[in-house]
C-alpha positions in Angstrom: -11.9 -5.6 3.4 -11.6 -3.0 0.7 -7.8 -1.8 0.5 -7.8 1.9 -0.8 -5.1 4.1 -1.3 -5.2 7.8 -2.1 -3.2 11.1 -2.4 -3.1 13.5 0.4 -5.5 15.9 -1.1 -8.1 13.1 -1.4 -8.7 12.4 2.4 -9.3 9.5 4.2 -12.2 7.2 4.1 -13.5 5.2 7.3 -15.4 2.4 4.5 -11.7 0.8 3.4 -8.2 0.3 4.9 -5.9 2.6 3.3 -3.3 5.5 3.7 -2.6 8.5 1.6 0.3 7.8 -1.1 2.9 10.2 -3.2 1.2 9.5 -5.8 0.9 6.2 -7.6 2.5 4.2 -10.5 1.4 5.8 -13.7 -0.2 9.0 -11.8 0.9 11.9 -13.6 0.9 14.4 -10.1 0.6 13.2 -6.8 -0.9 16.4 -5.6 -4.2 16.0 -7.5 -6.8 14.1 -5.7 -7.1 10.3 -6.9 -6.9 7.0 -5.5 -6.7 3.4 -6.1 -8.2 0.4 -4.9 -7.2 -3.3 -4.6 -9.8 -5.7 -6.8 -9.5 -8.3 -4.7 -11.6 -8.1 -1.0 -9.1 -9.8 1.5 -10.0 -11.6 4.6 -8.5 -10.8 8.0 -8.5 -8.8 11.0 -8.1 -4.2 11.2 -7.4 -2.9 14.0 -6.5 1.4 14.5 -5.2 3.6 17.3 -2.1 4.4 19.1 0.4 1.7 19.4 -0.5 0.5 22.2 -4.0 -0.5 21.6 -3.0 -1.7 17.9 -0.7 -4.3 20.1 -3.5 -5.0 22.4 -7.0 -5.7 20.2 -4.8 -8.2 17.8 -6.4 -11.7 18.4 -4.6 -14.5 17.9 -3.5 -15.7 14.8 -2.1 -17.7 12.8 -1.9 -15.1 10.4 -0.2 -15.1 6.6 1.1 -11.4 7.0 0.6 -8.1 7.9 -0.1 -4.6 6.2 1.3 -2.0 8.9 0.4 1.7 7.7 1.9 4.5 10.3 0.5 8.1 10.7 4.1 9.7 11.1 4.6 9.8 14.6 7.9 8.4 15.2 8.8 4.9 17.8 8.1 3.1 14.6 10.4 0.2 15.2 9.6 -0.5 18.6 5.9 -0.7 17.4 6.7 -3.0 14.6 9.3 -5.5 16.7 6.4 -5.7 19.0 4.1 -6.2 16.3 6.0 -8.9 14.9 6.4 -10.5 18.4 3.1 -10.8 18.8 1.7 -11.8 15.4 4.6 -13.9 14.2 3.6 -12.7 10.9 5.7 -11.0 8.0 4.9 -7.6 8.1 4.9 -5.1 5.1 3.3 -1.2 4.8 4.6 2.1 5.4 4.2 5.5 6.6 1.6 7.2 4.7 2.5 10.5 2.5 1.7 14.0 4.3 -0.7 16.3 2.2 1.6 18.3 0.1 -0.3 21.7 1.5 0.0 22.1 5.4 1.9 19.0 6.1 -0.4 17.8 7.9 0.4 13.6 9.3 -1.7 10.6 10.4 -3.4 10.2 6.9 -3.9 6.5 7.6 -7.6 4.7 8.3 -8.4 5.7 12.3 -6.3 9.2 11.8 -3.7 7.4 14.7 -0.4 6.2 15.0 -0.8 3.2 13.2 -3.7 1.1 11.2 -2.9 -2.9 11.0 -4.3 -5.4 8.8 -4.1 -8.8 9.8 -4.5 -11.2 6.6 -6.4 -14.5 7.1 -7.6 -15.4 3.8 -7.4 -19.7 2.4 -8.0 -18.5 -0.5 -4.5 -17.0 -1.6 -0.5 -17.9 -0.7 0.4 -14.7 1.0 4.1 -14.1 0.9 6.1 -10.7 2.1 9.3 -9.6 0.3 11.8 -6.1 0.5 14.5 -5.3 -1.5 17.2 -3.1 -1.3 18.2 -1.6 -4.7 21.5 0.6 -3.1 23.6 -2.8 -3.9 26.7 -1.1 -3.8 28.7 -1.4 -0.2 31.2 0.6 0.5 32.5 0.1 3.6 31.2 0.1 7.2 30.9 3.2 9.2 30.8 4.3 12.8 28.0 6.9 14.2 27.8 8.8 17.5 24.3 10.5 18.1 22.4 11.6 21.1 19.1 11.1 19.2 18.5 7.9 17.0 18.1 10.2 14.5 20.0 13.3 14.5 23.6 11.8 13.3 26.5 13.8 15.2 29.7 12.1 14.3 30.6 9.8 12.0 34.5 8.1 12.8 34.8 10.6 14.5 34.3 13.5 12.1 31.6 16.0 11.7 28.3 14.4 10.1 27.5 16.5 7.8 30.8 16.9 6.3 31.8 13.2 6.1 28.6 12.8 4.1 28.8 16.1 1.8 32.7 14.4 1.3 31.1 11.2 0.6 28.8 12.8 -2.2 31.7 14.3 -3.9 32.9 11.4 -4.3 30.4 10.3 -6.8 29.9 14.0 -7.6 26.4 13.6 -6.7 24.7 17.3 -5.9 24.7 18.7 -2.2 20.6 18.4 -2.0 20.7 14.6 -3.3 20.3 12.5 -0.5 19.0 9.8 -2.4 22.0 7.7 -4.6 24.1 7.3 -1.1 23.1 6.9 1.9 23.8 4.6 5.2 21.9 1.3 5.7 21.8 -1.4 8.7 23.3 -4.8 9.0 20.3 -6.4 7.8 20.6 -4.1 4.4 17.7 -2.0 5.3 18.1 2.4 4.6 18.2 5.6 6.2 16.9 8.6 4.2 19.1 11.0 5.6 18.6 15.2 5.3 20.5 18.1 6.9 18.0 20.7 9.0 19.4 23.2 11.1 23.0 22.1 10.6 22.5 18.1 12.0 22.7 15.5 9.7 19.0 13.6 10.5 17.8 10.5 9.5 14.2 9.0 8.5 14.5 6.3 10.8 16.6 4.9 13.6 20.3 4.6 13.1 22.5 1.9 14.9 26.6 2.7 16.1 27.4 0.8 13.1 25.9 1.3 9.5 27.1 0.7 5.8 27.7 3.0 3.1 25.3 2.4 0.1 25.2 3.2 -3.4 23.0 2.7 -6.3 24.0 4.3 -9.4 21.4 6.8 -11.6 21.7 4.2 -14.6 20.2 1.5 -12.2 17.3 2.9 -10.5 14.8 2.1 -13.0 15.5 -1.2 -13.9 15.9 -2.2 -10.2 12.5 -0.5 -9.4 10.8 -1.7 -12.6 12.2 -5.4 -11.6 10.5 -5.3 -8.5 7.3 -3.7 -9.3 6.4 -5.5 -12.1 4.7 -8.0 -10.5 0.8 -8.1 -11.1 -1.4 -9.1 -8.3 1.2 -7.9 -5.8 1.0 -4.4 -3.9 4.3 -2.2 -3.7 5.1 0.1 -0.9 8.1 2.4 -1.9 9.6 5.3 -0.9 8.7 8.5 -2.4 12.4 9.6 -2.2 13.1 6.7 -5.0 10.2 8.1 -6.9 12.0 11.5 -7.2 14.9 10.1 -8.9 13.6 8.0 -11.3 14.7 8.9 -14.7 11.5 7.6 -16.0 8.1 6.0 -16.0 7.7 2.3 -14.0 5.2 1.1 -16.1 4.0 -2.1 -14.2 0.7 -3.9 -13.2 1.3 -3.7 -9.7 -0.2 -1.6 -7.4 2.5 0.5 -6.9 2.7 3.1 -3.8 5.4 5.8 -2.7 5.3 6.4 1.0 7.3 8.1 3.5 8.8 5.6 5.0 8.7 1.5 4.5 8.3 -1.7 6.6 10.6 -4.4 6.1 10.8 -7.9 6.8 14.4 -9.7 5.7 15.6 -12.9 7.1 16.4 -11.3 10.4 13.0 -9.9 11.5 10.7 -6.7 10.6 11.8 -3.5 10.9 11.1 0.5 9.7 13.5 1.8 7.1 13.7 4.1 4.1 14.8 4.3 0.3 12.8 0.8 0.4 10.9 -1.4 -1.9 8.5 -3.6 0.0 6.0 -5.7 -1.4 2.7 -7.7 -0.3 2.4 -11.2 -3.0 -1.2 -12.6 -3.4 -1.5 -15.5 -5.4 -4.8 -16.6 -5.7 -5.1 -20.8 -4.5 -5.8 -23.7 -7.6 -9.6 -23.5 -7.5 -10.3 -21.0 -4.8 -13.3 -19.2 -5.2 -13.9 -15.9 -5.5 -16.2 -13.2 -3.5 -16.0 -10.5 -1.0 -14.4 -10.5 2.6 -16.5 -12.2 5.3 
């Protein structure tokens, strides 16, 4: 199977397994149509719809891992715990970009919730990796919400104002939502935004969650660290994209999504402000050729 990702403009092609991307590493604008493709055909097992039928046509494994790409239609982590369950694979991917011009979501192979790739392929280790680059912790937080992710308290104050407090503390600008924000137990991010007044949140949050921070001096070399891997395919998010201070420069495929799937030490899970990353390394004396 042909992996193939492309910017929203570009549209979706039924011959590959892809999802549209904020643009790539090295791609000057991520609104203009291009794409990439994997060089490699990998072996395994696609299967496209709503959640429920992704869960259902999976056969049995064993499989190496999983690339999980989402069409933007929210109950991501109950999909992917259930995925996980069910495969006992690590699972990597992401939530694929929206076109730039009427928003419009599900720009993923089937045009459905979700799109699943199931690797099975002796010729290469397959490993899964995420990394956090918001190493900074600064203390642990508590969050009332009526919504998993519209934030209304947090210790007991106002949302929205403990975070714009929180920001001025680093004098970061009211609009950046990127160098702070609050991250689970297992180290995995929210992206979090203010509409209408609420303080919202990319993904699920959780009654307790830690403060983050990465400093502007570090984004770069954190990201660079971690795509610079050749062989490997990077999802990030396209909120880390937009505040790096300059070009990545790797060999990697590297992706900007809207939204990342994680595996740590503790299980699979959807976050944001993430680095995932798929590892291929091609077997002593494996032989090459297509998918079959």
């Amino acid at each position: 199977m042909k992996l193939r990702f492309f910017t929203p403009a570009c549209g979706v092609s039924g011959q590959t397994f892809g999802a549209a991307s904020f643009g790539f590493v090295g791609c000057e604008d991520e609104n203009a149509p291009n794409e990439t493709v994997y060089p490699e055909e990998l072996r395994g097992t696609v299967v496209c719809g709503t959640y429920a039928q992704c869960l259902q046509q999976i056969p049995e494994g064993p499989w190496q891992a999983g690339i999980v790409l989402l069409g933007n239609a929210g109950g991501e982590n109950a999909f992917i715990h259930a995925l996980a369950e069910r495969t006992h694979a690590p699972l990597t991917g992401g939530a694929a970009a929206f076109y730039a011009q009427d928003q419009a979501r599900g720009l993923i192979t089937g045009r459905s919730e979700a799109a699943v790739f199931m690797i099975a392929d002796e010729r290469f280790d397959v490993s899964v990796c995420c990394q956090n680059i918001h190493r900074d912790i600064l203390g642990t937080h508590t969050l009332s919400f009526s919504d998993p992710r519209i934030v209304d308290r947090i210790d007991g104050e106002d949302a929205c104002a403990w975070f714009a407090r929180q920001k001025a503390r680093f004098g970061l600008a009211p609009e950046d939502f990127e160098h702070l924000t609050l991250a689970d137990e297992n180290g995995v991010n929210a992206h979090l935004s203010v509409r209408e007044g609420k303080l919202c949140s990319g993904r699920d949050v959780r009654p307790q969650m830690l403060l983050r921070y990465a400093a502007a001096d570090q984004v770069l070399p954190r990201m660079r660290a971690f795509y610079d891997d050749p062989g490997a395919i990077v999802f990030g998010c396209a909120g880390l994209k937009g505040i790096l201070p300059g070009k990545l420069g790797t060999d990697s495929m590297g992706l900007f999504l809207f939204g990342e799937v994680c595996t740590t030490e503790h299980g699979s899970e959807f976050g944001n402000l993430m680095l995932s990353k798929l590892r291929l390394r091609r077997r002593d004396n494996a032989p090459a050729g297509p998918d079959r």
